[in-house]
C-alpha positions as CSV (number, residue, x, y, z in Angstrom):
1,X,105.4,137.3,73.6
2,X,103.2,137.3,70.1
3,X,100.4,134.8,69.7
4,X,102.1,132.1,67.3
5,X,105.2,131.9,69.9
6,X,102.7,131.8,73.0
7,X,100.9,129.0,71.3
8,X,103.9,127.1,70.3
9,X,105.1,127.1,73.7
10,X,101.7,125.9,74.8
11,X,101.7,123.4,72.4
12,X,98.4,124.3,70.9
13,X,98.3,123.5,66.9
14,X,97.3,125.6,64.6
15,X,94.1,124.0,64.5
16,X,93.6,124.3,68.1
17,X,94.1,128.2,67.5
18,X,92.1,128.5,65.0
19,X,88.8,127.0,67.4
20,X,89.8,129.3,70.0
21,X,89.9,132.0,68.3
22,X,86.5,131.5,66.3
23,X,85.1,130.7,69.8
24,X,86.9,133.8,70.9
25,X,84.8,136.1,68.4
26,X,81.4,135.1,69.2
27,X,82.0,136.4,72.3
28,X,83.8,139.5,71.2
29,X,80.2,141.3,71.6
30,X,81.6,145.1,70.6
31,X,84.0,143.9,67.4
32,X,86.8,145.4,69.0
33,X,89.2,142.4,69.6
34,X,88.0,142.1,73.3
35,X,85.8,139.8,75.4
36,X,84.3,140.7,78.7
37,X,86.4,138.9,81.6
38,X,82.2,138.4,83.1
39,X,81.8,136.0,79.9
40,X,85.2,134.1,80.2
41,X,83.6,131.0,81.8
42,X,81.0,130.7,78.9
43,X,84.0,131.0,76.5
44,X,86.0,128.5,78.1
45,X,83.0,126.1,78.2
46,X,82.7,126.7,74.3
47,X,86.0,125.7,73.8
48,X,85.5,122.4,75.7
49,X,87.2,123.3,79.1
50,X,85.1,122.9,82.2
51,X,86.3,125.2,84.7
52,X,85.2,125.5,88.5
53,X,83.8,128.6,90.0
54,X,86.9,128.5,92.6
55,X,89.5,128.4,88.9
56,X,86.9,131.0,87.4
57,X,86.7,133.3,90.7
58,X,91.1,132.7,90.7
59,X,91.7,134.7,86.9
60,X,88.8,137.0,87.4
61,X,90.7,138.1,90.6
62,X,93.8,138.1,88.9
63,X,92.3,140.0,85.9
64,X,90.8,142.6,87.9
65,X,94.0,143.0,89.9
66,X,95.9,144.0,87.2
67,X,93.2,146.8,86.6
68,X,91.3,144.6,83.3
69,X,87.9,144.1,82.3
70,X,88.2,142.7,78.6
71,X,90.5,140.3,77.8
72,X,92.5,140.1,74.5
73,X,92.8,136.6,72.5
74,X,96.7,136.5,74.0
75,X,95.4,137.2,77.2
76,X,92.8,134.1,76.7
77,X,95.4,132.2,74.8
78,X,98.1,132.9,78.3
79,X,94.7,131.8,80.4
80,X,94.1,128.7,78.6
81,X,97.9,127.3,78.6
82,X,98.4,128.4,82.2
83,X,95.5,126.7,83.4
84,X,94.9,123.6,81.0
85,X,96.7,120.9,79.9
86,X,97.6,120.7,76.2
87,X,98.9,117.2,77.1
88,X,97.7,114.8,74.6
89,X,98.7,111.5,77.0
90,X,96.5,113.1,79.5
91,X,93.5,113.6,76.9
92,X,94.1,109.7,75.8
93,X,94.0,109.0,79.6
94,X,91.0,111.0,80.1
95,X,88.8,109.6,76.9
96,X,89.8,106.3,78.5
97,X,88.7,106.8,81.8
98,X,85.1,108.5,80.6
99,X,84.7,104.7,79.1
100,X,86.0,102.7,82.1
101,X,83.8,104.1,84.5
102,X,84.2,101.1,87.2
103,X,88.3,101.8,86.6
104,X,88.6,98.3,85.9
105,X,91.8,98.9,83.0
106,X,89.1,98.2,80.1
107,X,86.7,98.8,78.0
108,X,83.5,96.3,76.6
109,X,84.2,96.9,73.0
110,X,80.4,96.6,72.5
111,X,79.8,99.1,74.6
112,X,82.0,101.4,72.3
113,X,80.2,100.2,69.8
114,X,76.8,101.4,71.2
115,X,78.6,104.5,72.1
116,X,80.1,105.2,68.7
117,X,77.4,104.5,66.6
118,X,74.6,105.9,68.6
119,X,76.2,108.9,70.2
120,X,78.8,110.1,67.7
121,X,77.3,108.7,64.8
122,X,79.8,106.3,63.2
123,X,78.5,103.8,60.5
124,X,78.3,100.2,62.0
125,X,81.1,98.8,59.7
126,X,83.7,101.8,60.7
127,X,83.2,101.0,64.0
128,X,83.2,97.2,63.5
129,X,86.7,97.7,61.5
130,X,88.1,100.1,63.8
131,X,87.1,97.6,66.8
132,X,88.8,94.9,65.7
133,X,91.9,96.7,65.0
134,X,92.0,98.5,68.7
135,X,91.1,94.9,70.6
136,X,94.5,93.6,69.7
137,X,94.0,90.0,72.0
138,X,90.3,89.8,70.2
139,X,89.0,89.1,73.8
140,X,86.0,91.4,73.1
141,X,87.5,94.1,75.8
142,X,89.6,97.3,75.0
143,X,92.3,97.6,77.9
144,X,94.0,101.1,78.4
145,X,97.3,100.1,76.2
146,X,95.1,98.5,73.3
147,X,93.1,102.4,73.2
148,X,96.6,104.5,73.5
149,X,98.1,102.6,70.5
150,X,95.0,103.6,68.2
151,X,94.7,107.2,69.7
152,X,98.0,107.9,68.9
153,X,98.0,106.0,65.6
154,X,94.6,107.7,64.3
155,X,96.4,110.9,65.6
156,X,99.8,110.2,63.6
157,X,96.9,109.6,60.6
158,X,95.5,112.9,60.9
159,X,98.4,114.5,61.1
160,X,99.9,113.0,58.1
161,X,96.8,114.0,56.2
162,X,96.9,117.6,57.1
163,X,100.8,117.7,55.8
164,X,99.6,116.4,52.5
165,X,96.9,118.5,52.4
């Protein structure tokens, strides 16, 4: 199977290739299209996966069984869709949760305030703006429905931009 029909399968986006693939290079330490299966974890970690040692010890086992060292970007690519979710429900759910620490189906907007404007660096009226329209009941919290409807509008946004672009 070629790259762009592996990656459509996976549900990756272009742009999604594109990061792996720069990633993928700055580990390619020899220039010849190939990255050391000993340096996979550190590439997956730079493409913002977080893999165990047990998932890490699983492909290198699998790698070396099928007589490999090096891995090619398919191979990575194959790795990457077999072993993570491209799921962007789950990746809503997970941002969600990583703010509800205490699982209690919300979110303090101020404390996403403090979070966006310290941490990612938002300007204080952006965030004030973008507050307001997320906390739909404007009781000061963000519950889990109130976050999904943004997420997926900001993503319907982006995507709109790129196909004018």
């Amino acid at each position: 199977m070629d790259q762009a029909t592996m990656a459509t399968n996976a549900g990756f986006t272009e742009e999604q290739i594109h990061d792996f693939h720069e990633a993928f290079l700055c580990y390619d330490r020899c220039n010849d299209g190939l990255v050391s299966i000993k340096d996979l974890g550190k590439l997956m970690k730079a493409c913002g996966e977080n893999p165990s040692a047990e998932e890490l010890h699983k492909i290198y086992n699998e790698t070396w069984a099928c007589g490999k060292k090096k891995i090619d970007f398919n191979d990575f690519l194959q790795i990457i869709a077999e072993r993570y979710s491209v799921d962007p429900e789950e990746d809503i759910r997970e941002a969600f949760h990583v703010f509800d620490m205490k699982d209690s189906g919300f979110i303090k907007a101020e404390e996403l305030k403090d979070v966006l404007t310290t941490t990612v660096g938002v300007l204080g009226e952006h965030v004030d703006e973008f507050l307001y329209d997320m906390d739909m009941n404007k009781d000061g919290k963000i519950n889990y429905y109130e976050f999904v409807r943004v997420m997926k509008l900001a993503e319907i946004g982006r995507a709109s931009c790129r196909e004018r672009v």
